[in-house]
TIVO-2410 file (N, C-alpha, C; in nm, 3 decimals):
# residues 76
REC num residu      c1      c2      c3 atome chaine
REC   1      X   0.084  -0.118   0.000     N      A
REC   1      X   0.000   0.000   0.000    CA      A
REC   1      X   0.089   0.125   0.000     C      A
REC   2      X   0.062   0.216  -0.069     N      A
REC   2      X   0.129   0.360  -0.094    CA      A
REC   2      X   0.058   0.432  -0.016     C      A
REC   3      X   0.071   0.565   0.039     N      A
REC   3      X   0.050   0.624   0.113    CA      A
REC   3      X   0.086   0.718   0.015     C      A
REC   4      X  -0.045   0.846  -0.031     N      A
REC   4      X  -0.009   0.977  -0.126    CA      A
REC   4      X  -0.051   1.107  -0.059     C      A
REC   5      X  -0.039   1.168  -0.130     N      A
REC   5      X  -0.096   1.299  -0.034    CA      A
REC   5      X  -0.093   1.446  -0.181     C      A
REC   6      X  -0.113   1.563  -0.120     N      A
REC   6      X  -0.103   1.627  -0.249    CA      A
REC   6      X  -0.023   1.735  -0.169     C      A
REC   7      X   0.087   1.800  -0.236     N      A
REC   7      X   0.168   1.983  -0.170    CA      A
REC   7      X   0.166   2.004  -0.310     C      A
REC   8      X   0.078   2.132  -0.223     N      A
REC   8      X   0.056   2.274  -0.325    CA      A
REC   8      X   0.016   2.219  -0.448     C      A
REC   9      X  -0.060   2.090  -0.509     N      A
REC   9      X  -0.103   2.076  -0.598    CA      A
REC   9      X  -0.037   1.943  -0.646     C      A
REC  10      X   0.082   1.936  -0.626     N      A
REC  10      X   0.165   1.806  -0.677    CA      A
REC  10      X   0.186   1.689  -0.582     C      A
REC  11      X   0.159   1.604  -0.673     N      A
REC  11      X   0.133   1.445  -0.604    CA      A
REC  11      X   0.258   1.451  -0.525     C      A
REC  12      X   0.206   1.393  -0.419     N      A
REC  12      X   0.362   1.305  -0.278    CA      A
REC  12      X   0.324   1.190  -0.255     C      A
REC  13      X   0.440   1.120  -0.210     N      A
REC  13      X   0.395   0.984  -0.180    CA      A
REC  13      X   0.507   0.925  -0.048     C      A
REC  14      X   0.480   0.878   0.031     N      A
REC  14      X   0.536   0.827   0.151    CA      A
REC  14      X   0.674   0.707   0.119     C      A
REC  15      X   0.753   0.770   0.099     N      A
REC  15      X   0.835   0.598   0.123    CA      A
REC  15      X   0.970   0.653   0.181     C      A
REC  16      X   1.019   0.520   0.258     N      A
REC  16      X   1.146   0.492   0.305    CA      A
REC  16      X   1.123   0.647   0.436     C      A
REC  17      X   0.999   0.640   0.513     N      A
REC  17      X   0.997   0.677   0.602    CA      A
REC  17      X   1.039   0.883   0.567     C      A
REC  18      X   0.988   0.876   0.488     N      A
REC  18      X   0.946   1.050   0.410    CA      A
REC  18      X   0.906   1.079   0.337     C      A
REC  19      X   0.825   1.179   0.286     N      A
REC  19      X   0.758   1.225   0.204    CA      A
REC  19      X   0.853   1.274   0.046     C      A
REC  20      X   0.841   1.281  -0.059     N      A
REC  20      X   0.908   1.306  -0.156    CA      A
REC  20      X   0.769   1.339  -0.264     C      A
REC  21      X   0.806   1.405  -0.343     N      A
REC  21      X   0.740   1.433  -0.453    CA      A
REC  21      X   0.743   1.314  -0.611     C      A
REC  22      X   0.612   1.320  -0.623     N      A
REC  22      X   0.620   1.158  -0.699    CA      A
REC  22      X   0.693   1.185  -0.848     C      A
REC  23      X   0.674   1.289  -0.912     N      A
REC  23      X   0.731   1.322  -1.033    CA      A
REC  23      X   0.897   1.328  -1.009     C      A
REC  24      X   0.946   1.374  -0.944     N      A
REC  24      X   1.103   1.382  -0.954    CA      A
REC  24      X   1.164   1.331  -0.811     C      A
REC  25      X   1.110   1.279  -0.725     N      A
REC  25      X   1.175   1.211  -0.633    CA      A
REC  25      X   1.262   1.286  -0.527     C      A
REC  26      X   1.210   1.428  -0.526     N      A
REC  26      X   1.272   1.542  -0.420    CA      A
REC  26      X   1.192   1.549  -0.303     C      A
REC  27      X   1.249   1.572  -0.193     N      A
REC  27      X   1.165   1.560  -0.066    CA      A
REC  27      X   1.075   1.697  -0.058     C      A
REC  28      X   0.984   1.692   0.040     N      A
REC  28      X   0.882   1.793   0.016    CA      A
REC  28      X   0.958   1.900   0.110     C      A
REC  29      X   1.038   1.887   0.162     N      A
REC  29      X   1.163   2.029   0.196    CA      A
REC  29      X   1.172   2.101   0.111     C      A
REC  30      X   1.151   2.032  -0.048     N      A
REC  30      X   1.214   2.190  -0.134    CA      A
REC  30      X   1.073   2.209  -0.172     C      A
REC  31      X   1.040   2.345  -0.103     N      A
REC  31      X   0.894   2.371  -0.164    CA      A
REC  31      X   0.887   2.427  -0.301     C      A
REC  32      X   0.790   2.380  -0.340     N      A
REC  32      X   0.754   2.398  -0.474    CA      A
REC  32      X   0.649   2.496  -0.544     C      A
REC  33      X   0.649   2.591  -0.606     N      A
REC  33      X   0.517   2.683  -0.631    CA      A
REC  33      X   0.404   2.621  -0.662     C      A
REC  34      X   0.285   2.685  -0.632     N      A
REC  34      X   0.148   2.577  -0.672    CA      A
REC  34      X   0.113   2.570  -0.842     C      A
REC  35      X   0.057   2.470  -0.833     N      A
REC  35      X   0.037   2.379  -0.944    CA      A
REC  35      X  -0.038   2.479  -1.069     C      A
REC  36      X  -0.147   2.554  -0.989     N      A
REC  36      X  -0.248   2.622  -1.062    CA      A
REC  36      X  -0.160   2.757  -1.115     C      A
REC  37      X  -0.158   2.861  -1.018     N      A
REC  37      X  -0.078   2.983  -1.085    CA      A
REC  37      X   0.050   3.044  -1.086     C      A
REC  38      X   0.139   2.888  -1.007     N      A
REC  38      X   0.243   2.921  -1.058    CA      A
REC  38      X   0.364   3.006  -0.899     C      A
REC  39      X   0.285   3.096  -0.863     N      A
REC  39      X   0.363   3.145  -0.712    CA      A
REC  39      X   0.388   3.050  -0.595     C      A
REC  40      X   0.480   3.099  -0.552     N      A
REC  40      X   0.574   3.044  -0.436    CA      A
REC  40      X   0.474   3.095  -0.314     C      A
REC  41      X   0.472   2.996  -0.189     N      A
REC  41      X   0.418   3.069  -0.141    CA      A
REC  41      X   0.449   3.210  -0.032     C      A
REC  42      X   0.343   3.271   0.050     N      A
REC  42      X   0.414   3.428   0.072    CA      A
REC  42      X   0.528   3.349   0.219     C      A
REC  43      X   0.584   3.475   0.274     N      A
REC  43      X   0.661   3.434   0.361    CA      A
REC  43      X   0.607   3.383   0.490     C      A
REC  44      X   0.564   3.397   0.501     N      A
REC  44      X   0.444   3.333   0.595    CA      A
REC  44      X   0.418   3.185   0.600     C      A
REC  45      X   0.414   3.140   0.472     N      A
REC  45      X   0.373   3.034   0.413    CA      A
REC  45      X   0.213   2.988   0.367     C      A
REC  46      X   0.175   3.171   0.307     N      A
REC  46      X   0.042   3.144   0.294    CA      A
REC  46      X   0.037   3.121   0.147     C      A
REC  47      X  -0.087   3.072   0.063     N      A
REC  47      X  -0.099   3.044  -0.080    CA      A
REC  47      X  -0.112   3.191  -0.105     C      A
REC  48      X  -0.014   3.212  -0.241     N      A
REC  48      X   0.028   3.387  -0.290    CA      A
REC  48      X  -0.138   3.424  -0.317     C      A
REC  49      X  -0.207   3.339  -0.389     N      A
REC  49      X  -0.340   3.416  -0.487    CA      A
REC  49      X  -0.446   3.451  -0.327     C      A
REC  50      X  -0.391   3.356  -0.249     N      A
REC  50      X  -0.504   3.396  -0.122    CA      A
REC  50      X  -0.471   3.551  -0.017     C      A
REC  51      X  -0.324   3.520  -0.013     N      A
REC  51      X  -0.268   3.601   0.083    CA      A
REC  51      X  -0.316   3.625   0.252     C      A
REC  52      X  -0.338   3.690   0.328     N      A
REC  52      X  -0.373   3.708   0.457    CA      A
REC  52      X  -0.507   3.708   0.445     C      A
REC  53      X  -0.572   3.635   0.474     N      A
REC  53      X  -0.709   3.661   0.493    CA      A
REC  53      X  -0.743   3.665   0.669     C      A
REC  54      X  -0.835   3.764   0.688     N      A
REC  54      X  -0.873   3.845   0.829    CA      A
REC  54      X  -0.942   3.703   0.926     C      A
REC  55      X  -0.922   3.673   1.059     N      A
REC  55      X  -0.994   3.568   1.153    CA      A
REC  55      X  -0.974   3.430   1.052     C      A
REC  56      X  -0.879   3.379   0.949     N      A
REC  56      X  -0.919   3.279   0.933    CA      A
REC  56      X  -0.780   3.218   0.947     C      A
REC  57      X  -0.772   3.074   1.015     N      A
REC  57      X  -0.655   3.003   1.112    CA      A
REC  57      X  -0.606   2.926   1.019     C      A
REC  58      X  -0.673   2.854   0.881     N      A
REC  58      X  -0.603   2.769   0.787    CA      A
REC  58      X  -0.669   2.805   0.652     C      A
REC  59      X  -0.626   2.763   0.517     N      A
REC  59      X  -0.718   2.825   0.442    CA      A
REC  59      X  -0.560   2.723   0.266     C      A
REC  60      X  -0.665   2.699   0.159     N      A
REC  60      X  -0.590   2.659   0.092    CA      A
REC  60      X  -0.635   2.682  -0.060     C      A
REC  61      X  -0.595   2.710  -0.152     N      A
REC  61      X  -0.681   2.752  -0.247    CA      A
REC  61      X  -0.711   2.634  -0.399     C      A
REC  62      X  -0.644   2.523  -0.305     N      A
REC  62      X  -0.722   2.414  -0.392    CA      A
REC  62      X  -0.598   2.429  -0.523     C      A
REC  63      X  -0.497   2.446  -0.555     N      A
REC  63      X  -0.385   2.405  -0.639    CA      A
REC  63      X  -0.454   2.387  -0.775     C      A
REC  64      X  -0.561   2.390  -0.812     N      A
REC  64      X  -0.641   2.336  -0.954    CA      A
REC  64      X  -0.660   2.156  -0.888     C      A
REC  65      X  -0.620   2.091  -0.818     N      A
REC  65      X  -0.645   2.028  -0.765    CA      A
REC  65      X  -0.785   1.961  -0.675     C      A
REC  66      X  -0.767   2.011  -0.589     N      A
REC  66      X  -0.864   2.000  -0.476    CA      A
REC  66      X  -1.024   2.130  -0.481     C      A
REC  67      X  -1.072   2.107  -0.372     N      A
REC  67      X  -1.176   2.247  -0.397    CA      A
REC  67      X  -1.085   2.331  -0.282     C      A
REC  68      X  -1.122   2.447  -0.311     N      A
REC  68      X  -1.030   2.575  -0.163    CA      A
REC  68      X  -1.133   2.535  -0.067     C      A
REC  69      X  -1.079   2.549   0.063     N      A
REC  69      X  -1.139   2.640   0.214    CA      A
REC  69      X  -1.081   2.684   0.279     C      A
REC  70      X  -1.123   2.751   0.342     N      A
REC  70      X  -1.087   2.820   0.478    CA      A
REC  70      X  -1.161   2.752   0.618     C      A
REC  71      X  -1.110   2.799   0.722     N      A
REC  71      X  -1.103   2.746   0.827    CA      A
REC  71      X  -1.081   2.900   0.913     C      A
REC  72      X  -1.205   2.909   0.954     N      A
REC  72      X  -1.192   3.061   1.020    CA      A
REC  72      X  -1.233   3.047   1.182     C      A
REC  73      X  -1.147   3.138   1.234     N      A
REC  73      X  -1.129   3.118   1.392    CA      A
REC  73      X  -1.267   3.139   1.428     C      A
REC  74      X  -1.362   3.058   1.547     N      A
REC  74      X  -1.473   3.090   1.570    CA      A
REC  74      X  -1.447   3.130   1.730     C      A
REC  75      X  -1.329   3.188   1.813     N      A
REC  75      X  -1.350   3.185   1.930    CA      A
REC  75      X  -1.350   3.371   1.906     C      A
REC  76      X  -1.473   3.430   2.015     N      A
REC  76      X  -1.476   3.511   2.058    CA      A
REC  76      X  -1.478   3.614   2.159     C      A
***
């Protein structure tokens, strides 16, 4: 059984006890710009096309991949 996953849009896959990227066999240390438009993400490590968005704690914009969400703080 493989174990996959997706960063920033591009397939990963689990072996020999780390994550690596399935197309070229580089570990997911070297981050990679997203799949869809291309930017790195900000320094922060937020997705560039999303940037800071206000009260929200996680948030992903779906790489052309996945669908986006956010995940917005509900404590008040």
């Amino acid at each position: 059984m493989t174990i996959t996953s997706i960063d920033r849009g591009h397939k990963a896959v689990y072996t020999n006890n780390r994550w690596i990227y399935a197309d070229n066999l580089k570990p997911l240390m070297e981050h990679r710009p997203c799949a869809k438009c291309g930017k790195q993400p900000t320094k922060d490590g937020h997705d560039s096309c999303l940037g800071t968005l206000p009260n929200v704690i996680n948030a992903c914009c779906g790489h052309g991949k996945e669908k986006p969400f956010t995940m917005e703080n509900t404590d008040d």
